[in-house]
Structures are given as structure tokens and as C-alpha cells.
C-alpha positions as CSV (number, residue, x, y, z in Angstrom):
1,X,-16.8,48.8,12.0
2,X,-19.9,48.6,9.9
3,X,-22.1,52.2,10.1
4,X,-25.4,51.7,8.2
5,X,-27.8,55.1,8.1
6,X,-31.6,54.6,8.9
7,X,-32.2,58.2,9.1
8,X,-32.7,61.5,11.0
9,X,-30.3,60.1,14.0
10,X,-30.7,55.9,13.5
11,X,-27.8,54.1,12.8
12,X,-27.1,50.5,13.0
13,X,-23.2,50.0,14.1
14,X,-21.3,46.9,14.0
15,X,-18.7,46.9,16.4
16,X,-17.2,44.9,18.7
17,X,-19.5,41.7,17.3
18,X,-22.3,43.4,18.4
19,X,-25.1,44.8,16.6
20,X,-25.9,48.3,18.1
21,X,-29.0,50.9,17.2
22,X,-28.8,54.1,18.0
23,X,-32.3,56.7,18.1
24,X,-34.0,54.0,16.5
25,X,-37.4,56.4,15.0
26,X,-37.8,55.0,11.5
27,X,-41.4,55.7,11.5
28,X,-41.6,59.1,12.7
29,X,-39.5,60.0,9.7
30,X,-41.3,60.5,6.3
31,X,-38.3,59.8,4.7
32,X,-36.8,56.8,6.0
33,X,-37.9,53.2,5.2
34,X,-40.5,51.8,7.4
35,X,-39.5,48.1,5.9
36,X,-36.7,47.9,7.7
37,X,-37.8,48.3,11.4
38,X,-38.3,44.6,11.6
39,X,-35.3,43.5,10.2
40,X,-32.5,45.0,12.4
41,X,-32.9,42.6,15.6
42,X,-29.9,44.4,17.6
43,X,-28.5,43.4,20.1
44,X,-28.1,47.1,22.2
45,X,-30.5,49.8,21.5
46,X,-28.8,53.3,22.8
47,X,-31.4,56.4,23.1
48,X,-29.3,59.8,23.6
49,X,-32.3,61.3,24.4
50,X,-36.4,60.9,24.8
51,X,-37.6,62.8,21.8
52,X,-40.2,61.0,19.4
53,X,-37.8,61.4,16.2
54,X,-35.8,59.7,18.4
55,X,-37.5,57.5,20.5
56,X,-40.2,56.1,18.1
57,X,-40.0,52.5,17.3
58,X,-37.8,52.1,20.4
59,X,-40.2,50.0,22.5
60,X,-41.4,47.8,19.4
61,X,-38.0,47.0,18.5
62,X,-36.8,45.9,21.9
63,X,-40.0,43.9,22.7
64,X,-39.1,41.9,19.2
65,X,-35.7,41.0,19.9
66,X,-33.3,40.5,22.8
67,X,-31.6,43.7,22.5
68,X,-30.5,45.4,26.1
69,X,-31.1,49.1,26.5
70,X,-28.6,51.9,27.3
71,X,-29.3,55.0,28.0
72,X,-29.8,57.2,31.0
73,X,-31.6,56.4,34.5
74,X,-34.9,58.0,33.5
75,X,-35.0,56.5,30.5
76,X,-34.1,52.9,31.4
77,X,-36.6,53.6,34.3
78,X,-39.2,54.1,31.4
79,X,-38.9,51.0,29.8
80,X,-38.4,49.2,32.5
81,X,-41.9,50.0,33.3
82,X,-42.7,48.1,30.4
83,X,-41.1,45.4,31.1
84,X,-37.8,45.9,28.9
85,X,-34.3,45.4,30.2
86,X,-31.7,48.1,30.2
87,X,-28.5,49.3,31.2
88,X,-29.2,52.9,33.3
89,X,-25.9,55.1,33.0
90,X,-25.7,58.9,33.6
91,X,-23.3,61.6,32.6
92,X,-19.6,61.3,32.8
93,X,-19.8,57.2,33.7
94,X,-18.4,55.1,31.6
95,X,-19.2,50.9,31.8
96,X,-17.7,47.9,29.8
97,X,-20.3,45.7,27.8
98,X,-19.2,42.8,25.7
99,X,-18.4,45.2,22.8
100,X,-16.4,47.4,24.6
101,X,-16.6,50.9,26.9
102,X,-19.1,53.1,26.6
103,X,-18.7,56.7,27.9
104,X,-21.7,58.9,28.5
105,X,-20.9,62.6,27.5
106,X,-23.0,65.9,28.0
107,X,-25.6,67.0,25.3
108,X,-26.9,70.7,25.2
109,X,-30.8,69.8,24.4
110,X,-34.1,69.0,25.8
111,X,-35.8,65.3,26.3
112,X,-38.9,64.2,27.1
113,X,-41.5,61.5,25.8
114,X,-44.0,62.0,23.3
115,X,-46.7,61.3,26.3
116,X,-45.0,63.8,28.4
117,X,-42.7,61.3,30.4
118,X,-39.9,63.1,32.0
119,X,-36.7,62.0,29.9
120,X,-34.2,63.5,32.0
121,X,-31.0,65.3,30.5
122,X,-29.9,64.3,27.0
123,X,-26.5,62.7,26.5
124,X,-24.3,61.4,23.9
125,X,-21.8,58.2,24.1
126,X,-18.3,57.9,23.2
127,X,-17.8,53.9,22.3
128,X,-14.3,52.3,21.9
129,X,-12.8,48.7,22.2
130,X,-8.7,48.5,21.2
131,X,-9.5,48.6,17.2
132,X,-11.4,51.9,17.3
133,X,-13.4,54.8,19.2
134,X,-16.7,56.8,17.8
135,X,-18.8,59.8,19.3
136,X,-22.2,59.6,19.0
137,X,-23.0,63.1,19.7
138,X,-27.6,63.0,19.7
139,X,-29.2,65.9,19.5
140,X,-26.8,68.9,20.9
141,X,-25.9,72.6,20.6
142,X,-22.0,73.1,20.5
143,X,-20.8,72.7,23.3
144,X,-17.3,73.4,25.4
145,X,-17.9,70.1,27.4
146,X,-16.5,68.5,23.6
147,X,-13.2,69.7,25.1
148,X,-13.3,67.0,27.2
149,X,-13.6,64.0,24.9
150,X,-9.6,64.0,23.6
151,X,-8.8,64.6,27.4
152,X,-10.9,61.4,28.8
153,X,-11.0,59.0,25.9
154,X,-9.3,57.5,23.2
155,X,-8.4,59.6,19.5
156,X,-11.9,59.5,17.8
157,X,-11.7,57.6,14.5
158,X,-15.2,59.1,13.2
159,X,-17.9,61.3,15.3
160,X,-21.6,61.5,14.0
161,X,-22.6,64.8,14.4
162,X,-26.1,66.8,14.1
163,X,-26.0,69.5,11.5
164,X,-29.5,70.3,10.6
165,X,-29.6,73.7,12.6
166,X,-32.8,75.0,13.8
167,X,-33.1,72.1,16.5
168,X,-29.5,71.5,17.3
169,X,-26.2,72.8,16.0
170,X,-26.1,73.4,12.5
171,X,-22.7,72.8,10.0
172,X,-20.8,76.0,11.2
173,X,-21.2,74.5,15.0
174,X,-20.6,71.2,13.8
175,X,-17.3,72.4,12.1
176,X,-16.2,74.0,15.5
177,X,-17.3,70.9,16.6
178,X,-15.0,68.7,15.0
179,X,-12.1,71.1,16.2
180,X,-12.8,70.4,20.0
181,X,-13.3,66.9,19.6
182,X,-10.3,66.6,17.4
183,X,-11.6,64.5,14.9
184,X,-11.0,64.7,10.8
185,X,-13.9,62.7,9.8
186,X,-17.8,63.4,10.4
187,X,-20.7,61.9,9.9
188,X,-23.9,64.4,9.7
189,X,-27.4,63.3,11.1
190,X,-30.3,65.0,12.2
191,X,-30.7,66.5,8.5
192,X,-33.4,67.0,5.6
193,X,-35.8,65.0,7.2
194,X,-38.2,67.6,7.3
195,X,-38.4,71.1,6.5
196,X,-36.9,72.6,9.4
197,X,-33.4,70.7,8.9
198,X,-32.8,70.5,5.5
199,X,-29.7,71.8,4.6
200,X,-27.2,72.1,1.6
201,X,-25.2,68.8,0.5
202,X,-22.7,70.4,-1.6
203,X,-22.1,73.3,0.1
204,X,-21.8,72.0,3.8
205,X,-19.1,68.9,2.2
206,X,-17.5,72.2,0.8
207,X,-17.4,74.0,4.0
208,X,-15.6,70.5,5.6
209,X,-13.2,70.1,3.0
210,X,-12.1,73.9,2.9
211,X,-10.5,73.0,6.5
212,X,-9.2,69.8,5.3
213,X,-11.8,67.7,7.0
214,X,-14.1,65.3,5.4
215,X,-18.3,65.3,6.3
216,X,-19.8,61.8,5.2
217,X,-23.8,62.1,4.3
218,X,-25.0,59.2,3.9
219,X,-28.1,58.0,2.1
220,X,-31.0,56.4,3.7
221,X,-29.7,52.5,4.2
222,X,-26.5,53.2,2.9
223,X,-23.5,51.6,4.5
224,X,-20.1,52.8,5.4
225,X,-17.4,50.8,6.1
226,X,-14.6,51.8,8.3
């Protein structure tokens, strides 16, 4: 598994021999790298939610390649609209693509398109395949409903968590976070891309480490390999 960070909440996954984008908004993000929305060609986009930071450069990108959509029925609805293909799923489904299983968990947000679209509830997705299983949580507050991940899926190898605050859970959430979904290693998003979010590096790795966890923040294009 190959995680490359694009910013705010975009990553580019490889996994399962598949190429797949998560919250693709590169250009609503004045700190991210506009260069590199035409480079990704995925092959699944996956919106956790309707949001312009997350949402941006969603249509342009699946327009420009053959990448399949996966995201709720609103959402999918949406596009579809437009003429793009997708996958609609809803809240506690799960569904096997060529990758692997996707599971769609709860998120504690709000969602709806920059034009006022009705994006329905927001959601996270819990991937796996038989080498490894990842939460991607989207924008959320903490939530009990994490419980429920070690209960209905396989042990999470890495979750990507937001920890900005203000917007969603910040890094003392995110550390009770990590306790219900039972997983050692995170990966922090939805951070320092504007004022709002910005938080402290040093100080939330610290936090982490002091309960024997380890938070990854990655730099803008940086790549993890897992």
C-alpha cells in the first residue's frame, strides 16, 4: 500500500492494483499543488462527503479519466447528472470492487455542494483486501459509532483521521479516536490548510507518542509506504 498526501483530506492510495483518490480538492486549497490535478488519472474517486474542500476538482478529474465514483446515493446521483459513472452505497453497506471491500461507516458532519446540492449524510470507508485494511474517516466529530469498526471489520493497519479542530474533531478526539477504532498508527488530515485548522506539529506527535501511538503528518505530495 502506497499513501501519497495531496492535501487538506486528498490522498492517492495504491492498493489492491488500483489507484484510488479520496476528497480530491486540490484547488480549493491554497496550500496544495494545483500541478498535480492532471496527473493522478485514478481509477476510483471516493467523496466522504459534498463539501467544496472536498469536492473541488472532483468532476474535472473524473471527466479526464475513467475513474468510477464511490460515494453515497446523493452524491452518485449528482454526478450522474453530469454524465459520470459511480458506484451509490449508503451507511453500514459494504460492496467488493476489484481492489477489495469497501465498508461505508458513519461520519458526525454536514454535506452539501458548493451550489447548494443536497449531499446527503457524510460517511467514511473502511477498505480491506487479505494484505491490509485502512479507515478513511472524512470530515467527523468523535464518534461512538468508531466502536463498531473492530466489531465489523478487519484489525485496521493505519486510519487517516481529521485533527484540525474547529470543523471536525481536533487531536484530543482524534486520540480517543484511535482508542475505539483500535488502531496504533494515524494519519492526520484536514489540518493547517487555512487558518481555522492549523494546529501544532510537535506537540500533537507528542500527545500520540505519550500513549505509545504514532500520528504520521505528512507533507504536501509526500509518500508513505506501508
Amino acid at each position: 500500500m502506497k499513501i501519497r498526501f495531496l492535501g487538506q483530506s486528498c490522498f492517492l492510495i495504491h492498493f489492491g492494483g488500483k489507484k484510488l483518490l479520496f476528497d480530491p480538492a486540490i484547488s480549493a486549497n491554497p496550500i496544495a499543488n494545483n500541478e498535480l490535478i492532471n496527473t493522478l488519472n485514478p481509477d476510483f474517486v471516493l467523496l466522504s462527503h459534498a463539501h467544496g474542500d472536498h469536492s473541488a476538482d472532483a468532476e474535472k478529474i473524473l471527466k479526464n479519466s475513467s475513474a468510477k465514483l464511490i460515494s453515497n446515493y446523493e452524491i452518485v446521483d449528482y454526478y450522474g447528472k453530469l454524465g459520470i459513472e459511480g458506484h451509490p452505497m449508503n451507511i453500514g453497506g459494504k460492496w467488493e470492487f476489484e481492489f477489495g471491500t469497501v465498508k461505508v461507516v458513519n461520519a458526525v458532519h454536514s454535506s452539501v455542494f458548493p451550489d447548494g446540492s443536497y449531499g446527503s449524510n457524510p460517511v467514511g470507508f473502511v477498505i480491506y483486501n487479505q494484505e491490509a485494511c485502512f479507515y478513511f474517516a472524512g470530515d467527523t466529530a468523535l464518534t461512538m459509532d468508531m466502536k463498531l469498526i473492530p466489531l465489523t471489520c478487519p484489525k485496521l493497519d493505519v486510519a487517516i483521521l481529521p485533527i484540525g479542530d474547529n470543523f471536525t474533531m481536533g487531536i484530543d478526539d482524534a486520540l480517543i479516536a484511535s482508542d475505539f477504532v483500535e488502531c496504533q498508527k494515524i494519519i492526520g488530515c484536514h489540518f493547517d490548510s487555512f487558518g481555522f485548522i492549523k494546529i501544532d506539529h510537535e506537540q500533537s506527535k507528542n500527545l500520540f507518542k505519550s500513549k505509545d501511538k504514532e500520528l504520521i503528518l505528512l507533507e504536501i505530495d509526500e509518500v508513505l509506504e506501508m
